[in-house]
Backbone bond lengths (Angstrom), bond angles and torsions (degrees), N, CA, C in turn:
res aa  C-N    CA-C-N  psi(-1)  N-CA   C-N-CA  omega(-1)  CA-C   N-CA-C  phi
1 X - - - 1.447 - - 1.522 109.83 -
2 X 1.282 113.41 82.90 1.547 117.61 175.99 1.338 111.45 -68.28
3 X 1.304 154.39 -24.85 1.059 164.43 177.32 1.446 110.08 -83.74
4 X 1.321 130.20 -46.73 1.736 114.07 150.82 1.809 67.43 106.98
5 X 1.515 126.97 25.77 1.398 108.24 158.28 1.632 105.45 -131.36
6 X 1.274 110.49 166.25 1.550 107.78 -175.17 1.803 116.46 -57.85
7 X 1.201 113.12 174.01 1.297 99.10 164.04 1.509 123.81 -86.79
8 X 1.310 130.17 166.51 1.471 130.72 -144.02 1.666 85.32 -85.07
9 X 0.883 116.40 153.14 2.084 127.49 152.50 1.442 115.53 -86.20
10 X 1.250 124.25 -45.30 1.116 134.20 133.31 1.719 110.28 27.34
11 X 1.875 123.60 81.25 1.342 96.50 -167.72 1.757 92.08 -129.01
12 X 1.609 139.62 132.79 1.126 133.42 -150.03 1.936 101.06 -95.35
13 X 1.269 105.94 116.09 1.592 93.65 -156.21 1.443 101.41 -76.52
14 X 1.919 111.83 163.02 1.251 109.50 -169.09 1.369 98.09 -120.23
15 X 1.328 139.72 143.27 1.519 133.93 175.01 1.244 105.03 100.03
16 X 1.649 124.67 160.44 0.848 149.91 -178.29 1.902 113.50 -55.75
17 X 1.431 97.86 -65.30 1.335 127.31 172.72 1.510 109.24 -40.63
18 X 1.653 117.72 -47.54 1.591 124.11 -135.36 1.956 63.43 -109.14
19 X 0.848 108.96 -61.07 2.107 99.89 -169.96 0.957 100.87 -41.48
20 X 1.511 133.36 -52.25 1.744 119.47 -155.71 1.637 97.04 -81.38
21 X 1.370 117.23 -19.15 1.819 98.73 178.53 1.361 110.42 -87.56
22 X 1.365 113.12 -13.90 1.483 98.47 164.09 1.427 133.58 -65.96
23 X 1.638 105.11 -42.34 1.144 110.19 175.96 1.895 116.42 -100.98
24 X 1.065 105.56 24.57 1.718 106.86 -174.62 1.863 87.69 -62.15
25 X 1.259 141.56 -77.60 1.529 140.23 -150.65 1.923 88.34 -50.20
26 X 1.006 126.81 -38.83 1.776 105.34 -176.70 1.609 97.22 -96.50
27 X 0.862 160.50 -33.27 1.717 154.77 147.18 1.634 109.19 -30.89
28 X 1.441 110.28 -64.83 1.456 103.14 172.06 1.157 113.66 -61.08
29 X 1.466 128.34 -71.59 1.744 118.37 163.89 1.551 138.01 -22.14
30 X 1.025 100.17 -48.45 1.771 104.42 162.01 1.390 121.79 -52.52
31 X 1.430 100.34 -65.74 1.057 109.59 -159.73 1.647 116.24 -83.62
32 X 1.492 116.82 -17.34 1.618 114.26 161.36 1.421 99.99 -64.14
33 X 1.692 116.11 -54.83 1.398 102.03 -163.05 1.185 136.20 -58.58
34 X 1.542 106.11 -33.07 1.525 135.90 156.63 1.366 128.74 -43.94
35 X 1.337 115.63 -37.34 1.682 139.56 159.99 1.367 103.20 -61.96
36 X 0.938 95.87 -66.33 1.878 95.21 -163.53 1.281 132.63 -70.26
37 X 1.603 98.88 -31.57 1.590 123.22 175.95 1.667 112.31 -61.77
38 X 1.439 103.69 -36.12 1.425 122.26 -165.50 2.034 98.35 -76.61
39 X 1.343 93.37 -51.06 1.624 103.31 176.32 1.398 113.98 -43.41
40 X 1.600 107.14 -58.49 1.047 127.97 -174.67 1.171 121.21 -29.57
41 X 1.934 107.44 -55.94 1.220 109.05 -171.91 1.745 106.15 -99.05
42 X 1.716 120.75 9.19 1.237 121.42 163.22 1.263 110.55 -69.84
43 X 1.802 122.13 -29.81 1.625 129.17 -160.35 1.539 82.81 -99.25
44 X 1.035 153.84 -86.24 1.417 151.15 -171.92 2.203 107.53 -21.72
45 X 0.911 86.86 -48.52 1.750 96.17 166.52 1.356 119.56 -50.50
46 X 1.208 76.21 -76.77 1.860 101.52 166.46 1.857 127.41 -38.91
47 X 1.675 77.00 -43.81 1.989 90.84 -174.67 1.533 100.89 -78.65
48 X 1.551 121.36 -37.89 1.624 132.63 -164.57 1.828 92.86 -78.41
49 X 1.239 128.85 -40.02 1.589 125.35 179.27 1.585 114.20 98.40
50 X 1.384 95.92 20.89 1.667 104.61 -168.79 1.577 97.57 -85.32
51 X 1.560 101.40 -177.37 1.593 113.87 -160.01 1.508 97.15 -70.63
52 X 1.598 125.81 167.78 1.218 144.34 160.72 1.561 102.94 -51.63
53 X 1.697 108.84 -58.35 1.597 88.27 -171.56 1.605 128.70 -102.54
54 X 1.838 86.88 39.75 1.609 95.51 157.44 1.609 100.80 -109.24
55 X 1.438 122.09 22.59 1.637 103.01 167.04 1.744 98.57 -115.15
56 X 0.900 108.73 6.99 1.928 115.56 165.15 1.490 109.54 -109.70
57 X 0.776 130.74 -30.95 2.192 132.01 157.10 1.637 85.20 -52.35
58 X 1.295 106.41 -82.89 1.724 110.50 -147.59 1.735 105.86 -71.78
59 X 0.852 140.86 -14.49 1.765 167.12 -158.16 1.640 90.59 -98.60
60 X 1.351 112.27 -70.58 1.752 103.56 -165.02 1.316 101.91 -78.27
61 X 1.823 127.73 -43.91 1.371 115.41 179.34 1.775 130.02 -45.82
62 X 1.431 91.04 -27.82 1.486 105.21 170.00 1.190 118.04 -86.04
63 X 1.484 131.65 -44.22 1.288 119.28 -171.37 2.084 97.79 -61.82
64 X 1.013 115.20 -31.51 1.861 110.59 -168.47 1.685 101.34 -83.82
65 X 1.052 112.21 -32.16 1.314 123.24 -171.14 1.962 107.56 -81.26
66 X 0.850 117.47 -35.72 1.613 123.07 -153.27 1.887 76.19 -117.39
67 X 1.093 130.36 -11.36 1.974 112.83 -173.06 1.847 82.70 -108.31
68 X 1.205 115.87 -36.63 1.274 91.58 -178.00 1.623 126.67 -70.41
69 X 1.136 91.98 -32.78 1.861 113.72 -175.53 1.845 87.22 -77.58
70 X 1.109 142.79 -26.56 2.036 110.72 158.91 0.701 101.03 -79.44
71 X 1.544 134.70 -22.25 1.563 98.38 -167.56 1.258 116.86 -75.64
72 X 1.336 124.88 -22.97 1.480 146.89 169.19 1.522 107.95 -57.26
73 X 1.397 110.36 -54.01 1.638 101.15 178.44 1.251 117.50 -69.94
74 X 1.471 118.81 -14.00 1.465 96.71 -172.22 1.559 98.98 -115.22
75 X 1.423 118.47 -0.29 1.569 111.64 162.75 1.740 106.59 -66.94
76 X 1.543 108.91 -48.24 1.297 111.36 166.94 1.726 130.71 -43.96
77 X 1.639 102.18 -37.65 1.019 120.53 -172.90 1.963 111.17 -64.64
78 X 1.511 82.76 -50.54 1.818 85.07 172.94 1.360 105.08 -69.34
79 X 1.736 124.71 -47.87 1.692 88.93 -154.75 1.845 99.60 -82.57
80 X 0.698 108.98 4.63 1.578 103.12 147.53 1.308 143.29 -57.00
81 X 1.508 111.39 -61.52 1.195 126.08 165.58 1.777 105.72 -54.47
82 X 1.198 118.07 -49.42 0.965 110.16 -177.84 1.998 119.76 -85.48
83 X 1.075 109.57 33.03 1.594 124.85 154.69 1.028 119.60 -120.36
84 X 1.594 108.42 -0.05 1.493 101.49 179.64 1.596 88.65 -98.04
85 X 1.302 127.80 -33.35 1.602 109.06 -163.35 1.357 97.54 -79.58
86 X 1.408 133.27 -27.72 1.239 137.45 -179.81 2.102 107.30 -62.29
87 X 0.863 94.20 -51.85 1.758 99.60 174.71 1.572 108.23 -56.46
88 X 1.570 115.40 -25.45 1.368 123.67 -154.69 1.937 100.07 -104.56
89 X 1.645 124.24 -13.29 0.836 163.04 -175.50 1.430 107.77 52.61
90 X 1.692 118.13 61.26 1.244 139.24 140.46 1.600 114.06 -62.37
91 X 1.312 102.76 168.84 1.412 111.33 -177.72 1.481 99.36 -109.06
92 X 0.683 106.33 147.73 1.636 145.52 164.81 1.462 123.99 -25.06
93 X 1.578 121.96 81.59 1.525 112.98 -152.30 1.493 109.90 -90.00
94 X 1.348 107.33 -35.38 1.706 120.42 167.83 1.484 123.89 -129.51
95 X 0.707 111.93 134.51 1.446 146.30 -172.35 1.988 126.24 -74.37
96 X 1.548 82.92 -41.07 1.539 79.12 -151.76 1.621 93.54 -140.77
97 X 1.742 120.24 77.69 1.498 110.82 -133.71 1.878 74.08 -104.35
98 X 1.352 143.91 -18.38 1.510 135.62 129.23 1.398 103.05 12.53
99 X 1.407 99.35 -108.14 1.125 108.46 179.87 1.811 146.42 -47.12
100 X 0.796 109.20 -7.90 1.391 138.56 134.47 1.582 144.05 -32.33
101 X 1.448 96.24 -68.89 1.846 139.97 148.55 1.363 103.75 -53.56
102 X 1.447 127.09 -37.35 1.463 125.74 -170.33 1.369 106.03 -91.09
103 X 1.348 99.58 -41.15 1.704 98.45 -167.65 1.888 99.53 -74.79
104 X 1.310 116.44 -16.71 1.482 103.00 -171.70 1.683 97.92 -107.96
105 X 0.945 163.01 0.07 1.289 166.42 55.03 1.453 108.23 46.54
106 X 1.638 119.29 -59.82 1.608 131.93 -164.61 1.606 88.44 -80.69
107 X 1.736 122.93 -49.74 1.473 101.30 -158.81 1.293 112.92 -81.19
108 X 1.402 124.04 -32.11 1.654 123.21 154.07 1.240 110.76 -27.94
109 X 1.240 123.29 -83.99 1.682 128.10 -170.89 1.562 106.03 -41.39
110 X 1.130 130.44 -55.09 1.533 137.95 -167.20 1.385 100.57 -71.13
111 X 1.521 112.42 -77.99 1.336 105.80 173.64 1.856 122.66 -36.27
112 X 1.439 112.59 -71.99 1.335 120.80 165.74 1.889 103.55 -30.88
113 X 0.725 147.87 -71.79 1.093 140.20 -173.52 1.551 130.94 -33.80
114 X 1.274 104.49 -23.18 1.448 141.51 168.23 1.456 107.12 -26.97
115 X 1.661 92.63 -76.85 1.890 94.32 -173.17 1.606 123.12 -73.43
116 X 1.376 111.17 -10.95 1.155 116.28 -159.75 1.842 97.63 -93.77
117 X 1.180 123.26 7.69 1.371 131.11 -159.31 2.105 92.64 -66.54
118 X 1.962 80.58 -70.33 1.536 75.86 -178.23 1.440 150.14 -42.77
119 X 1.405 100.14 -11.37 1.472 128.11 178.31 1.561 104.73 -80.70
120 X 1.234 118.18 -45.32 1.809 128.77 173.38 0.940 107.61 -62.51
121 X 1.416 137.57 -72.86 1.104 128.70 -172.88 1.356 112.44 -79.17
122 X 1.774 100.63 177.25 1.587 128.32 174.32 1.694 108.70 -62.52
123 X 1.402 111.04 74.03 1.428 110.11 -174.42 1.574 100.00 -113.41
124 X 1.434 137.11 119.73 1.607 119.68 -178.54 1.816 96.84 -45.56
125 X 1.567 95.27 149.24 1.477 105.36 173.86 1.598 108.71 -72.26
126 X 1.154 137.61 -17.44 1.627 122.24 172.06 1.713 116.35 -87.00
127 X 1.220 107.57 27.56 1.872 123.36 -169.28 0.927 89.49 -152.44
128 X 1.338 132.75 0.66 1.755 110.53 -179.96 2.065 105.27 -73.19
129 X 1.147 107.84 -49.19 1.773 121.14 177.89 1.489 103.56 -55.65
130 X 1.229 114.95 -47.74 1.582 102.49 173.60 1.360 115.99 -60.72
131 X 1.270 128.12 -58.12 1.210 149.82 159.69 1.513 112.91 2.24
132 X 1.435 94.78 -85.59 1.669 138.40 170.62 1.858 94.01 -41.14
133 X 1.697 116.87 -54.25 1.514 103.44 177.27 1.399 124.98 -39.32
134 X 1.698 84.22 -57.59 1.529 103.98 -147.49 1.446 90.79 -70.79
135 X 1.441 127.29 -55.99 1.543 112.77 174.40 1.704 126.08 -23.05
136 X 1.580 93.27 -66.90 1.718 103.33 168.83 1.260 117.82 -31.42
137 X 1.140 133.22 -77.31 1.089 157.37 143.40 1.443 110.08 14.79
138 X 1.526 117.08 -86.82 1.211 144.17 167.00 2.134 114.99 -40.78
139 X 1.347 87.20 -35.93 1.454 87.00 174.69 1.452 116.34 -87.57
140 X 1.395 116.87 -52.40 1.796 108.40 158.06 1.216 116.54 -46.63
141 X 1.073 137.11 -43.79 1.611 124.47 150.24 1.409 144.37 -17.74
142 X 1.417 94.10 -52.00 1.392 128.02 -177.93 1.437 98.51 -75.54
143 X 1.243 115.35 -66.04 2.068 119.43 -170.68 1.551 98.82 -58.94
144 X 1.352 104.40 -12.06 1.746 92.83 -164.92 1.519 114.08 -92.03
145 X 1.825 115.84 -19.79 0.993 145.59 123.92 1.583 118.96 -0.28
146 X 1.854 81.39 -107.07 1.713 96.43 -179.46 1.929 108.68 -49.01
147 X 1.163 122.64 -32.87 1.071 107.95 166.89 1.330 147.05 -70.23
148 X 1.384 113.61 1.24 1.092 139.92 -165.56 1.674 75.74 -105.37
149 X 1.055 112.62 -90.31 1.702 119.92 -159.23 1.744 100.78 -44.61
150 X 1.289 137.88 -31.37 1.544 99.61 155.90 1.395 122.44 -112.92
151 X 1.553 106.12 47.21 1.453 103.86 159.63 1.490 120.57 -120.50
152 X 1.363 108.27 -27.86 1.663 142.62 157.55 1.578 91.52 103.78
153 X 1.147 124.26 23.83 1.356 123.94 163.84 1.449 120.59 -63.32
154 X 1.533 112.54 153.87 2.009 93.16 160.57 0.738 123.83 -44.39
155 X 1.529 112.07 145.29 1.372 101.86 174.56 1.482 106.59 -98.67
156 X 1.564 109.02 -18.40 1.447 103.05 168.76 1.632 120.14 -47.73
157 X 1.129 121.47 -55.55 1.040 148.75 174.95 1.597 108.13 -31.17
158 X 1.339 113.00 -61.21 1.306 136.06 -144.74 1.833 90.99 -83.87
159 X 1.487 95.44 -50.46 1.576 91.88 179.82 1.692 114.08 -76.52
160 X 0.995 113.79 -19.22 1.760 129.38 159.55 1.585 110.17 -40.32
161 X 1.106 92.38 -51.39 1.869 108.56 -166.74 1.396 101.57 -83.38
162 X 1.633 123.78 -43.19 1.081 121.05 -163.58 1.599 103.28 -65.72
163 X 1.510 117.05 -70.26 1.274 147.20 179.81 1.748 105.81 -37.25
164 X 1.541 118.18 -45.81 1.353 121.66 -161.20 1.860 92.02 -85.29
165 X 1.417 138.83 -49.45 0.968 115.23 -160.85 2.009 90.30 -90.73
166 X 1.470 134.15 22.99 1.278 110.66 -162.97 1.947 83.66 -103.84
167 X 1.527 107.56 -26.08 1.367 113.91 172.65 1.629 127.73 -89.07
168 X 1.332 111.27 14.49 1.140 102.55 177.55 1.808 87.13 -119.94
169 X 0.949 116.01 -13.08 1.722 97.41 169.62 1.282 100.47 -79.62
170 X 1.180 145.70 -46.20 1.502 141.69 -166.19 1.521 106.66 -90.21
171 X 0.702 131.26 -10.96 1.788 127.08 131.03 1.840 125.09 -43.71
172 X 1.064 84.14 -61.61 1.835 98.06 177.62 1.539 97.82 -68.26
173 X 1.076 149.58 -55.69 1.362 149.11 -171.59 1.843 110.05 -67.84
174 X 1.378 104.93 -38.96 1.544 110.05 171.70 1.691 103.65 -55.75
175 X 1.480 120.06 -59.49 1.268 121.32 -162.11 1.827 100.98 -76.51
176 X 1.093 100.61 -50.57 1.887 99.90 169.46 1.654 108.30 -41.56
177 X 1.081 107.44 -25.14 2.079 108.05 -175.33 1.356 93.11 -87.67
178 X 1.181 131.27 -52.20 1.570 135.49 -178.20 1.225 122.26 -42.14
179 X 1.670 100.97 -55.52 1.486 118.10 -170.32 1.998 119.28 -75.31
180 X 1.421 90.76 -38.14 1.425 93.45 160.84 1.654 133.31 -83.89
181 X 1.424 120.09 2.10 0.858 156.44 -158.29 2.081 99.78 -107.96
182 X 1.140 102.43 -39.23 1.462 116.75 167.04 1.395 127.55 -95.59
183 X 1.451 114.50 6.32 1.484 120.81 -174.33 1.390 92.60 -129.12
184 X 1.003 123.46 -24.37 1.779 134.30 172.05 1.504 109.40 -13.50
185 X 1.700 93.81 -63.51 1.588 109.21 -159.92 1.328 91.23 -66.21
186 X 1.499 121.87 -44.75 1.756 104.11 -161.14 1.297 109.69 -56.07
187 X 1.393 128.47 -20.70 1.783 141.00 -146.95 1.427 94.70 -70.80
């Protein structure tokens, strides 16, 4: 130890399997937040009664705006954590907190992209909100899935958890669009 610090833990995974468990906490993070955030402001649209192409203005500004800003907090977030164990003269748990930022960056955008589909495509505009659900829906499903399969958790469970808290934020954001949406006029 020429450096008078431990050696790093820090281990670069090899395989398909060993990559996605490294990065499942920024894959799952992205990409719920990215789902839901995006919904959020599809059901807030939706709940307020405003035009279709104010949920693609406010929908894409957020998905680039709100995926870039985690990936930033939680690149920040590691090399933080990791100056504190370094000040504390721990070794070295991650390495490469980049990549990290990248991998949760990609599942926001992808995931996030989710609700905003129906709005892109040729969807009639009175099916576009259903649309946009059932997608949502279908994709917390899906992460709740793949997360199950590399954690060996239920997957019932997993999609339980995913699905139940991905619909009770876009509930609250539907009626938050509604409710301000009805005080509007007094403003």
């Amino acid at each position: 130890m020429p450096s008078g610090r431990p050696p790093s833990l820090h281990e670069r995974p090899v395989g398909v399997a060993a990559t996605a468990r490294h990065y499942l906490r920024d894959l799952v993070y992205g990409s719920i937040d990215g789902v839901i955030t995006t919904f959020a402001v599809v059901a807030g649209v939706q709940g307020g009664q405003l035009a279709a192409a104010v949920v693609l203005v406010v929908g894409l500004a957020n998905l680039f705006a709100d995926g870039l800003s985690m990936a930033a907090g939680n690149y920040l977030s590691i090399r933080s954590n990791e100056g504190a164990r370094r000040a504390s003269g721990l070794a070295e748990e991650e390495a490469e907190p980049a990549r990290h930022a990248g991998a949760t960056f990609a599942a926001f955008v992808a995931a996030g992209a989710v609700p905003l589909l129906p709005y892109l495509l040729p969807v009639a505009p009175d099916d576009r909100f259903v649309a946009s659900t059932v997608l949502t829906l279908g994709t917390l499903a899906a992460a709740g899935i793949m997360r199950a399969i590399v954690t060996g958790e239920s997957w019932v469970m997993s999609v339980i958890e995913m699905v139940g808290l991905g619909a009770a934020v876009a509930v609250i954001a539907y009626w938050v669009g509604r409710f301000v949406a009805s005080i509007g006029g007094a403003l």
